[in-house]
N, C-alpha and C positions, 0 to 999 in steps of 0.2 A: 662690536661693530659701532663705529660712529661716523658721523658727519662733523663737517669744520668748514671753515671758511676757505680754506685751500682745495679742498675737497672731500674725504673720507677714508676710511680704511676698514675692514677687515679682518679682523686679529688674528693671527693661530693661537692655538688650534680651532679655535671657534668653525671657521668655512669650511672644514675638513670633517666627515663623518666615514669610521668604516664598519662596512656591512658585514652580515655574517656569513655571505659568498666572495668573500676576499676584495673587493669591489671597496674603491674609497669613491665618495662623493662631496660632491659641491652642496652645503645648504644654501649656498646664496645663488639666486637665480642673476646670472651677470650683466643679462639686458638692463634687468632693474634696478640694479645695483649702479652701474655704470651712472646709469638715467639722473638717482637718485642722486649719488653724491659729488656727479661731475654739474648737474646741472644746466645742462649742454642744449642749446634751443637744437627744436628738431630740423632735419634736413631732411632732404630726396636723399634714396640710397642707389647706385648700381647695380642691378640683380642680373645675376647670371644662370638664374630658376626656369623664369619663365617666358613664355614666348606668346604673344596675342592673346594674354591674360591668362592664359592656362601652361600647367605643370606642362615642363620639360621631360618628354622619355625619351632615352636611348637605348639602345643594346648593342653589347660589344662583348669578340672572343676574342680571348689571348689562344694560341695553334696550339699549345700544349695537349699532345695526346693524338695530336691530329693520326696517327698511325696504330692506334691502339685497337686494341679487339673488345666490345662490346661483351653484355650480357643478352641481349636479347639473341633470340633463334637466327642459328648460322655462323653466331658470331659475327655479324657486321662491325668495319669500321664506325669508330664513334662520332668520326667526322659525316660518314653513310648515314649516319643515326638523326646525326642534327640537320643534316639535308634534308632528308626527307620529313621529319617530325616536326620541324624550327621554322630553316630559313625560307621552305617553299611552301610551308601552310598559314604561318603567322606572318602577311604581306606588311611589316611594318620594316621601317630602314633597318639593317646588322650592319654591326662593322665588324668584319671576318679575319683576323690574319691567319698567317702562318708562319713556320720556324723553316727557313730554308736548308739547316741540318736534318730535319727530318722527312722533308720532301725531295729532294732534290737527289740525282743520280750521283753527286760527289761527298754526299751525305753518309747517314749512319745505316739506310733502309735503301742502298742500291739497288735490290734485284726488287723490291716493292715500288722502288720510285715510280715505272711507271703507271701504276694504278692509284699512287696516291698523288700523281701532278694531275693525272687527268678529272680525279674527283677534284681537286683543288679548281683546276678550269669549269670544272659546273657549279661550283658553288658561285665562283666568281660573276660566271653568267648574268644569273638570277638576276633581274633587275632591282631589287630590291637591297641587295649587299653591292656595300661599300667595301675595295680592298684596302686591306693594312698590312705590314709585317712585324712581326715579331720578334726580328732578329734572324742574326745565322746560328747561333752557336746558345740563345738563350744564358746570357754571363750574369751571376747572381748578382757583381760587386758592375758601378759606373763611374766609378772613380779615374778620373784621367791623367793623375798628380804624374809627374815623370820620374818621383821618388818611391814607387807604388807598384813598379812594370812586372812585377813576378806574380805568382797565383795568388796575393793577396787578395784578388780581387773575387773568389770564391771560387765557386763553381762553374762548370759549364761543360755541353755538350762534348761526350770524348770522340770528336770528328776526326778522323783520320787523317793527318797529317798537318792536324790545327792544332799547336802547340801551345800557344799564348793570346791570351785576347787585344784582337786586332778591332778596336772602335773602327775604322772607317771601313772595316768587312762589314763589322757588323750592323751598321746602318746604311753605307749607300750600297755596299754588295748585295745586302738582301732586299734593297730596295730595286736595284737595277735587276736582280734575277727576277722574282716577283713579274715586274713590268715586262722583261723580256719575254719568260717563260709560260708564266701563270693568266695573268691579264688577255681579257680579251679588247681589241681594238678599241672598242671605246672607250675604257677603263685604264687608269694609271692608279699607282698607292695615292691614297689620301691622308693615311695617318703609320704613325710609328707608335707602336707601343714598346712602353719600356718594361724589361722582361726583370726576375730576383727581386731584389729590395728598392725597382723603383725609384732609386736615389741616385739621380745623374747629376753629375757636376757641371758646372757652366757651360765647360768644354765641351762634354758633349752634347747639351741641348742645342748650341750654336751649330755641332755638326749636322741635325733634324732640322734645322732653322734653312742650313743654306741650301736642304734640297728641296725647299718651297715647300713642306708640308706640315703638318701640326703634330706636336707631339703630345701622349697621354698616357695616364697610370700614375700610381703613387697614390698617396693620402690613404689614410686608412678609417673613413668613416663605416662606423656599425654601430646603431643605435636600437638597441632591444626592453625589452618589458625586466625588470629589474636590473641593468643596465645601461639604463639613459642617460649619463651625465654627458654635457655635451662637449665636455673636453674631447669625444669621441668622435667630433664631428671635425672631420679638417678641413683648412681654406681652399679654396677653388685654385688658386693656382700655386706655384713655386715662382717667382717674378727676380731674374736674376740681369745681369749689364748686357749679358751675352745670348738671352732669351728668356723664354716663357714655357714653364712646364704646367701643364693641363691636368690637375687630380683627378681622377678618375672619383666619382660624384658618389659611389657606393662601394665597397668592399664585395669582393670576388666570391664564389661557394669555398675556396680556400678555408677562408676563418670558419665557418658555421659546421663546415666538416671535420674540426680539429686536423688540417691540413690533410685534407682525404684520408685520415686513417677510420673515419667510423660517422655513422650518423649520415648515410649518404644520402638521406633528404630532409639534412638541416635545411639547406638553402631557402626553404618555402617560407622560415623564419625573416627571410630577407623582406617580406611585407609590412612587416612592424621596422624596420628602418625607415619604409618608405613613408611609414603614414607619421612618425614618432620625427622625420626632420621635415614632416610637411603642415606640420599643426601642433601647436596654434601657431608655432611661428613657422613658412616655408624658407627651408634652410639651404636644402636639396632640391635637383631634380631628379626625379624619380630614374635610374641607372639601373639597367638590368647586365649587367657583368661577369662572364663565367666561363672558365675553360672551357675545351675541346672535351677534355673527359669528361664533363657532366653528361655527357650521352652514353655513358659506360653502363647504369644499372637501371632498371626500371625506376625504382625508387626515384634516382638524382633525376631520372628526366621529366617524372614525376612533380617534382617540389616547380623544378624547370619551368615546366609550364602553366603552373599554378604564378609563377611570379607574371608573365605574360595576359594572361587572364586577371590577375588583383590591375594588374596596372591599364590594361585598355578597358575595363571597367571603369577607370577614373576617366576626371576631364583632363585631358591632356592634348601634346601638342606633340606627336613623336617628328622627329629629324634624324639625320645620320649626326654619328659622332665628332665628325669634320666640321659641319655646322654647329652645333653645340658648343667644339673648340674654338673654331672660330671667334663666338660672343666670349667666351670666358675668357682669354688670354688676353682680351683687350678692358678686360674690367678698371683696371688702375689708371687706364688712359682717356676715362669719363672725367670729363667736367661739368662741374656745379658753379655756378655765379648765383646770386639774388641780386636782381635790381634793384633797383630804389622805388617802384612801386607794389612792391609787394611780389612780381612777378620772379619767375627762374628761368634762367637760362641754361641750356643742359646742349656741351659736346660728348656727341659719341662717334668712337668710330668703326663700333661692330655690336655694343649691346642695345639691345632692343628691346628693353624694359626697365622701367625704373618703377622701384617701392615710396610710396609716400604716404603718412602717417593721414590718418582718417579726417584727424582735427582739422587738417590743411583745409577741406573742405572738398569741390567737385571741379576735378580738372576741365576747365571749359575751353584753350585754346585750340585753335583753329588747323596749330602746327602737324596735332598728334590724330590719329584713327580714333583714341578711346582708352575705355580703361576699364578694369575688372574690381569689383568691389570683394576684398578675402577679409577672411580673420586678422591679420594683425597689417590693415591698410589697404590702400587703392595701388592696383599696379597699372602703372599707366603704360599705352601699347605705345614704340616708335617708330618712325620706320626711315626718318632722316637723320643726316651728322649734326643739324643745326635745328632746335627747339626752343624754342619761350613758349611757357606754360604759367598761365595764369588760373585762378582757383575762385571757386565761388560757393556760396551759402548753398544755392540750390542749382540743379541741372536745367540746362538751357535748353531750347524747346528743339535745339541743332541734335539730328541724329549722329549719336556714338557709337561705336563698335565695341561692343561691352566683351565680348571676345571669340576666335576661330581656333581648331585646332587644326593648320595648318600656315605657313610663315605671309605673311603679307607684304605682297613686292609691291603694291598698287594700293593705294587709295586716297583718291580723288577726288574731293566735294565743291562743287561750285550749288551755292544755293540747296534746291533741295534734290541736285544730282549727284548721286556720288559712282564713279568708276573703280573699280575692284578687281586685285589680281591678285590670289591664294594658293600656294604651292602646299598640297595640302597630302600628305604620303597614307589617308585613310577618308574616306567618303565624308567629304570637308561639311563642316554642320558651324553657321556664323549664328550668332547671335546680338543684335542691336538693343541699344536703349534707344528708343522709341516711344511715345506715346501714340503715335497712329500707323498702321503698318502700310508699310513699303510695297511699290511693285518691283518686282523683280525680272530683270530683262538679262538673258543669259541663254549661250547654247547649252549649258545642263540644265535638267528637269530639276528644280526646286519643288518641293513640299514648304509649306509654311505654316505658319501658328502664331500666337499672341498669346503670353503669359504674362500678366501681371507690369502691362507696361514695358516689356522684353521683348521683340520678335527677333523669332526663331525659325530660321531656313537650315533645310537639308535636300543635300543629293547624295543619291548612293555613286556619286564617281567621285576618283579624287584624280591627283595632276595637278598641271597648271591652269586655273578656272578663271576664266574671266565674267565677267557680267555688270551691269550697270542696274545700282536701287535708283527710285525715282520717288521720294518721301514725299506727303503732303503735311 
């Protein structure tokens, strides 16, 4: 490995080491590597982690299994399993689909269809789940080449009288059914997942693009305890002329069960991805990801709900997947300027966090709510398309929003008022930099505290919260 005046390099074999779990590794750490021999001054980054200064959770099913018969007493459906166990005890956002081949009366499971549409409409219900679909036919291959049209394209459901994969079944049909069928009135799809290897081609993203909703899946991030190299960590999105594909942030219990054939409460393993791409450097947000069958054996739902529990244990900021998509798909369409006095200028037009390096010092403008001080930098919170942020030695005596875990549509400071409005999907708890504590005016009951220069309010409601601090 050397340095040069052009930059640096590397050697082989030298960066390459392999283990004696078959596993080749990186010796060179790439941040610092990069750092070192580009010699690159530092910038703001666009982060698509975090929201109000705290980790990003989601959860999200792919409908696989949705029809299957459990192990627990009676044999319940595994979709029965996760209703009742999942998505109406653990009140945080799901994003739920289903395979309209396997619900649906022209499907593979007619004489079952109607007991597995009508559990499909209670899942939907639930105020808390987000609808998506999964497809009709669930096709391995997404390939849309016109050179391509035969069963190249792998697998897929043997639906009766569905011969050949038809893309535009399988994305606005199972959309349109879904909505028609499944949905109740105030609910439409908000997300498409992409079903097999995940790898759509332009063409098709564009056909998820023109039914106004976000598409997600793909990426195969899994970062484990002798397994860390972070070549295992994929990029946030797919960015193509014709759209934006959305990785999905964490690998599914697929991988950790050697593709369901054994180990049916690997998946608990999925806690060391979560903390291994969240420290020292947050890479990830934390994705809770997993078929319909993980509700099949005690075990898997087991490991399940232990991912659920590690993660609202942490500080986080949980959203639906829609939201999520949202920020990420628009990550490449941040801008960064420096002005000429030192300050940045930063367009966004859906991320709502930006990373910036500790040295910069203490973001003081007036633009931004605040910012959360992590291990490898300040993330700073935003909540408009247009910011100038300017930095200083020390924190100014103006109260900041050091951070919420719930999204912030409102906040407003004139002097020492500030107006606040927290869409908050878990009993919203704000935390301020502060040196003298706030009162707090609001129709929810707040509890409050003072640590360390930090006040810290909590209510046990969440929603849409409004309320006004009144700092001295």
């Amino acid at each position: 490995m050397f340095k040069a005046p052009w930059g640096g390099a590397a050697v082989s074999p030298y960066p390459v080491f392999s283990l004696d779990n078959n596993q080749d590794i990186w010796l060179v750490d790439p941040f610092k590597f990069l750092d070192e021999m580009l010699a690159l001054p530092k910038i703001p980054a666009a982060d698509a982690s975090t929201e109000s200064g705290l980790r990003i959770l989601t959860s999200h099913v792919d409908g696989d299994g949705f029809p299957s018969r459990s192990w627990f007493k009676g044999s319940p459906l595994v979709s029965e399993v996760l209703y009742n166990e999942v998505f109406s005890k653990i009140e945080i956002p799901h994003t739920v689909s289903v395979i309209e081949g396997e619900t649906s009366p022209e499907g593979l499971y007619k004489d079952a269809s109607p007991k597995l549409e009508a559990l499909a409409r209670k899942i939907f219900e639930l105020p808390n789940v987000e609808v998506a679909s999964h497809t009709y036919s669930h096709p391995f291959s997404w390939n849309i080449k016109s050179n391509m049209r035969k069963l190249v394209y792998g697998e897929f459901l043997p639906i009766p009288g569905y011969k050949e994969v038809d893309y535009d079944r399988e994305v606005s049909g199972s959309i349109n059914y879904i909505n028609s069928r499944l949905c109740p009135p105030d609910k439409k799809v908000k997300v498409f997942l992409w079903s097999g290897n995940a790898c759509p081609s332009p063409e098709a993203i564009e056909k998820v693009e023109k039914q106004g909703i976000v598409n997600v899946n793909g990426g195969n991030t899994i970062v484990l305890k002798g397994m860390d190299s972070l070549t295992n960590v994929s990029p946030v999105v797919y960015w193509t002329k014709k759209g934006v594909q959305v990785y999905a942030p964490m690998l599914n219990e697929n991988v950790y069960t050697n593709e369901w054939t054994e180990h049916f409460d690997g998946f608990g393993r999925a806690t060391e991805s979560f903390d291994l791409t969240g420290h020292p450097r947050r890479l990830k947000s934390i994705a809770i990801y997993y078929h319909m069958y993980s509700g099949t054996y005690p075990s898997s739902l087991k490991a399940l709900k232990s991912l659920y529990d590690y993660a609202l244990s942490q500080d986080v900021t949980p959203m639906y997947l829609s939201e999520f998509a949202q920020r990420a798909r628009t990550l490449y369409e941040t801008g960064l300027g420096k002005n000429l006095d030192g300050s940045w200028r930063i367009t966004s037009t859906g991320i709502r966090s930006l990373r910036v390096p500790a040295q910069f010092g203490i973001p003081v403008s007036s633009d931004i709510p605040g910012y959360n001080a992590c291990e490898d930098g300040n993330y700073i919170i935003l909540n408009k398309k247009h910011n100038t942020i300017h930095f200083a030695k020390e924190r100014e005596d103006r109260v900041m929003l050091k951070s919420a875990n719930g999204i912030v549509n409102k906040w407003v400071q004139n002097g020492n008022r500030i107006e606040f409005n927290i869409q908050s999907y878990i009993p919203l708890k704000l935390e301020l930099w502060t040196k003298n504590k706030c009162q707090m005016v609001s129709s929810s009951e707040f509890e409050s505290r003072v640590d360390n220069q930090v006040s810290i309010y909590q209510t046990k409601e969440k929603g849409s919260i409004s309320g006004v601090l009144i700092c001295n």
